[in-house]
N, C-alpha and C positions, 0 to 999 in steps of 0.2 A: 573529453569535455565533462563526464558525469565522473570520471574519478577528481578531476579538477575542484568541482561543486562536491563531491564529496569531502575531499581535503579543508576546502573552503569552509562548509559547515564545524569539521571537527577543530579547527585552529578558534572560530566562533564561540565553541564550547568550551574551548579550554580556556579562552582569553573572558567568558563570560562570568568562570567558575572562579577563577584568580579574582576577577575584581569583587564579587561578590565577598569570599573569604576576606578581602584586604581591607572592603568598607562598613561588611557584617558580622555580627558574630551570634553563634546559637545560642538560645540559652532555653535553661529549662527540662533539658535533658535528663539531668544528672538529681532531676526532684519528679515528683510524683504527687498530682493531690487524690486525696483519699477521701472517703466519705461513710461511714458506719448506715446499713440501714435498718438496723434494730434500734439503734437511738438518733438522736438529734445530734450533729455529729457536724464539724466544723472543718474546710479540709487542712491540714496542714503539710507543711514544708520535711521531705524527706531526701537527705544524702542515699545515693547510692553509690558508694567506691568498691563495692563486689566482698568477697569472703576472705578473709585469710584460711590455710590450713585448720584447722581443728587442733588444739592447743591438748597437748596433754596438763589434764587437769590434777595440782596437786590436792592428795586428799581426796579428791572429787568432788571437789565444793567449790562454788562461787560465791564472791562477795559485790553487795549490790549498798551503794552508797545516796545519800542526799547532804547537798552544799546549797546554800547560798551564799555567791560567793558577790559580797555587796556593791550595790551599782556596779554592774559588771558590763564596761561600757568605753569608748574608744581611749577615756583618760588612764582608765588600769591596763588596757592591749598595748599604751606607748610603755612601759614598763618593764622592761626582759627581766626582771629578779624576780618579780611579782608573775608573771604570767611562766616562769619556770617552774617556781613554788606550785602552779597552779596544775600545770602540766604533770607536774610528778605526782600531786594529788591523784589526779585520776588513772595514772596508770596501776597505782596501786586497788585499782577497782574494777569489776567487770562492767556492773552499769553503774552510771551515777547520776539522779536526778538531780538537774541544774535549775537554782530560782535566779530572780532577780537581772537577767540579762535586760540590757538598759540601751544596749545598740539600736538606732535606727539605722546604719549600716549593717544590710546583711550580711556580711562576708565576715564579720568579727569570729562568730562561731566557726568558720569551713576553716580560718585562719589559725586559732587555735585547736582544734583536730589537728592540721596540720603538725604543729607544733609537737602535740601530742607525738604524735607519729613520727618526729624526726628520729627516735632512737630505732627504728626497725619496727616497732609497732604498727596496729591494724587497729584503730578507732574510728568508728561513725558515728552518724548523728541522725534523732528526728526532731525539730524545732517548732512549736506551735505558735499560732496568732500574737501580734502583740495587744497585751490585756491593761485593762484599766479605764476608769472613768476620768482621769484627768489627762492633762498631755504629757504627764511621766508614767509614760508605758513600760512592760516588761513582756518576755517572754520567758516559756517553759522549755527545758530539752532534757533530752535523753541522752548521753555519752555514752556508748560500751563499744566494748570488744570486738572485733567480729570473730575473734578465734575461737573465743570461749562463748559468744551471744550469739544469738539471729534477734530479728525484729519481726514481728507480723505488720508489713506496712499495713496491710487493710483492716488493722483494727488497734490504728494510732490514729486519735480524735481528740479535738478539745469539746470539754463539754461545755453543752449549751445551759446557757441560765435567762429566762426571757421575764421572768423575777425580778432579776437582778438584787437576788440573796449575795453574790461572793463577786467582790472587787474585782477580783482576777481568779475567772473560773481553770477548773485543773485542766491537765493535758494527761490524756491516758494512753499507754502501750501497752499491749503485747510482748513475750520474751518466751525467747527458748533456750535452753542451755545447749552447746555442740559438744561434743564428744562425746556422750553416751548415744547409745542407740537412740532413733528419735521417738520410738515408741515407748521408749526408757527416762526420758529426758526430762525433767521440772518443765515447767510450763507457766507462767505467771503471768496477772497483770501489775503494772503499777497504774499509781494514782498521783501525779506531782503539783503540790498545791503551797502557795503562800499567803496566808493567811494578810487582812489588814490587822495592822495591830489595835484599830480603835474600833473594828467591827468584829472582833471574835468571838464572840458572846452568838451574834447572827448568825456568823459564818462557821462555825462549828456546829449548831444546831441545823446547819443546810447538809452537811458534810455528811453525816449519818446516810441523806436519801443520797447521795453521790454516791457512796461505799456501797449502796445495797440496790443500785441500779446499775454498777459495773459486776457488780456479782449476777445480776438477773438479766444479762446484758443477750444472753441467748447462745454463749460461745461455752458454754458449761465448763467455765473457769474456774475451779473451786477457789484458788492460790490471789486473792486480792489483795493487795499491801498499796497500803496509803503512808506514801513520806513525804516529807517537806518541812518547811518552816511556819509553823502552826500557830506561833507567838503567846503563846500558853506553856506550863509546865504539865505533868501529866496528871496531875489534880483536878484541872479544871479544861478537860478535854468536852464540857457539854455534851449533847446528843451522841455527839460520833465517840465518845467514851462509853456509850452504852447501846453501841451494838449489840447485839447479842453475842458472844462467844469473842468480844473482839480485845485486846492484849496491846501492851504497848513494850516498845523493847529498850528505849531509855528511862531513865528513875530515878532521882534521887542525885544529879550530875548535872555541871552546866554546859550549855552548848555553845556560849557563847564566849569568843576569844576573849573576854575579860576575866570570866570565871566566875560569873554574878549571877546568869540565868538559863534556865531551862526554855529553851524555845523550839526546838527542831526533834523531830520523832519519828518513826517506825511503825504503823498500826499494821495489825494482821490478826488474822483468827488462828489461834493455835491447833485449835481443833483440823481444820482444814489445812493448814501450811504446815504441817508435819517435818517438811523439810527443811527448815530452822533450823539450825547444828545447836542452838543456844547462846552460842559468840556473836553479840552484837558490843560495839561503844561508841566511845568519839574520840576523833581522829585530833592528836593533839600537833598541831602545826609546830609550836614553839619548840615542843620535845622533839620531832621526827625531822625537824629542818634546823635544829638551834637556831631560833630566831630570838629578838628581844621583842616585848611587848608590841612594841614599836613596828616595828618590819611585821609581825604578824596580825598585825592591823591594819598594812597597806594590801594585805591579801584578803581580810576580808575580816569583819566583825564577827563572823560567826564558825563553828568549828564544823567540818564535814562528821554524821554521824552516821553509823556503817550497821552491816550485818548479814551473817553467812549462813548460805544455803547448800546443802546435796545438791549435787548436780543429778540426782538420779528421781524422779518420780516416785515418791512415797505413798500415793495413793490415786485410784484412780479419777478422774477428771470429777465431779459435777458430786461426787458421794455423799456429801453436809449436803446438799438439799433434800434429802430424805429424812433425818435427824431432826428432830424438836430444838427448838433454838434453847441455849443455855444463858444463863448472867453474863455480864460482864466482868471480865478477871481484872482484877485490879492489883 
C-alpha cells in the first residue's frame, strides 16, 4: 500500500511538472538587475549566455566602437540586407556602444546578437532603461565580445538625472579585456550618450559632471571614455570639452553617412588612458560593404566611429588622481 501511494505521489509530480512547463514559462533568468551603491544608479537589463574561450588577440589590441544606428526599431529588424550590414558592423568590433534603439519589443536586441552570432561568434549584451520625455523612447546597449571582453555586471548603471539636464541620460559599464593576465588586463569604463540635438548647449555642459562622477565613482577607474552621438562637431563640445586633461579622437571628419557633419565622438583623458594605440576613425559603410548612398542610409544615417586600445594595462588603476589637473587638449 505505501509503495502504491508512493508511486501515486511521484506519477502526481511528474504529471504536475509537465503541465506546468506546457502552460508556463521562466523568465528572467538569463537577466540580472543591478544597482551601483556609490551613485544613484538605475537597474538595468543584462544577457548572460556565459564566456567564450579567450580569443587570441591580434596585436594585442582591442577596438571598442560607437553607432547610432537610426531608429533602430522593429521596421529596420524586418530588413535581412540592412540588419546583415548591421551584424558585420559589429563583428568588426570588440565593444560597440549602441544609440538610438527605438524597440518597445524587447527581444529585438537578443534577436540581433543572435544574428550576430550566427557565423560561430560569441556576443552579448547589457541594455539600459528606455529614455526620454516624450513617447518616442530609446534605449542604450553595450554589444561585445565575450572572447575578447568581460562586462562588470555590478557596475552597468544608467545614470540618474533628477534635474532632468539630459533627455536621455547615459548608460554606463565596466570592461575588462581577456586574454592577458587579469592582473595585466585594460580595465575601462564607458559612458554611452546621445545627445538632443536642440538641447546640446545644456546637455554638454551636464556631461562634464557625468564624466567626472563616473571618474569619482569609488571603483578607482582611471580609463573613462565617453562615446556616443554628441550632435556637436569637436569645436563646440561646451563644458565636457574642458575637462581637465580630456581629448577627443575624431576632427576634422564627418560622421555622418552623407558626409556633411561631425556628430559622434570619442572623449577620454590621454593622460590616464595611455592605452590608446592612437588608431581611432570612422567606419565607412559605403566603402567596406560597396553600398550606394541609398542602401547605406537604409542602415543608418550615421557612420560607426571606432578606436583601439592595448589590451594590456598601461598603468596602474586610480594613478591621475594624484596629478594636478592639466588644460584641455584640443
Amino acid at each position: 500500500m505505501r509503495r502504491l501511494f508512493q508511486m501515486a505521489v511521484m506519477v502526481a509530480l511528474v504529471a504536475g511538472v509537465y503541465f506546468f512547463f506546457q502552460h508556463f514559462e521562466i523568465v528572467g533568468l538569463d537577466q540580472v538587475s543591478v544597482r551601483r551603491k556609490t551613485l544613484s544608479a538605475t537597474p538595468v537589463s543584462i544577457a548572460s549566455g556565459g564566456l567564450a574561450p579567450a580569443v587570441d588577440l591580434v596585436g594585442d589590441t582591442i577596438r571598442i566602437a560607437s553607432f547610432n544606428i537610426q531608429v533602430f526599431g522593429d521596421s529596420k529588424a524586418s530588413k535581412p540586407q540592412v540588419m546583415e550590414v548591421l551584424a558585420e558592423v559589429v563583428r568588426r568590433f570588440d565593444v560597440v556602444a549602441i544609440q538610438e534603439i527605438r524597440a518597445k519589443n524587447q527581444q529585438l536586441l537578443p534577436a540581433f546578437v543572435d544574428r550576430i552570432n550566427a557565423t560561430g561568434r560569441h556576443y552579448d549584451y547589457v541594455i539600459g532603461r528606455r529614455e526620454g520625455r516624450t513617447s518616442s523612447k530609446e534605449q542604450y546597449a553595450f554589444v561585445f565580445d565575450t572572447a575578447s571582453i568581460e562586462v562588470d555586471r555590478g557596475a552597468t548603471y544608467s545614470i540618474e538625472d533628477p534635474s532632468d539636464f539630459l533627455h536621455r541620460p547615459p548608460l554606463v559599464s565596466a570592461f575588462r579585456a581577456r586574454g592577458p593576465p587579469t592582473d595585466q588586463a585594460f580595465t575601462f569604463s564607458l559612458i554611452n550618450i546621445h545627445t538632443d540635438p536642440d538641447e546640446t548647449d545644456q546637455e554638454l555642459d551636464a556631461l562634464d559632471d557625468v564624466f567626472r562622477e563616473v571618474m569619482g565613482d569609488g571603483r578607482g577607474e582611471d580609463d573613462v571614455i565617453l562615446l556616443g552621438d554628441l550632435n556637436v562637431d569637436d569645436e563646440h563640445l561646451g563644458e565636457l570639452g574642458e575637462v581637465p586633461g580630456a581629448a577627443w579622437m575624431i576632427s576634422g571628419v564627418a560622421t555622418n553617412t552623407r558626409g556633411t557633419k561631425l556628430y559622434d565622438n570619442i572623449v577620454y583623458r590621454p593622460r590616464s588612458t595611455t592605452e590608446f594605440t592612437g588608431r581611432a576613425g570612422v567606419f565607412d559603410l559605403m566603402r567596406e560593404f560597396n553600398l550606394t548612398m541609398e542602401q547605406a542610409l537604409q542602415v543608418s544615417d550615421h557612420l560607426p566611429v571606432w578606436a583601439e586600445f592595448s589590451a594590456y594595462e598601461n598603468g596602474p588603476s586610480g594613478r591621475v588622481a594624484a596629478q594636478p589637473d592639466e588644460p584641455a587638449v584640443r
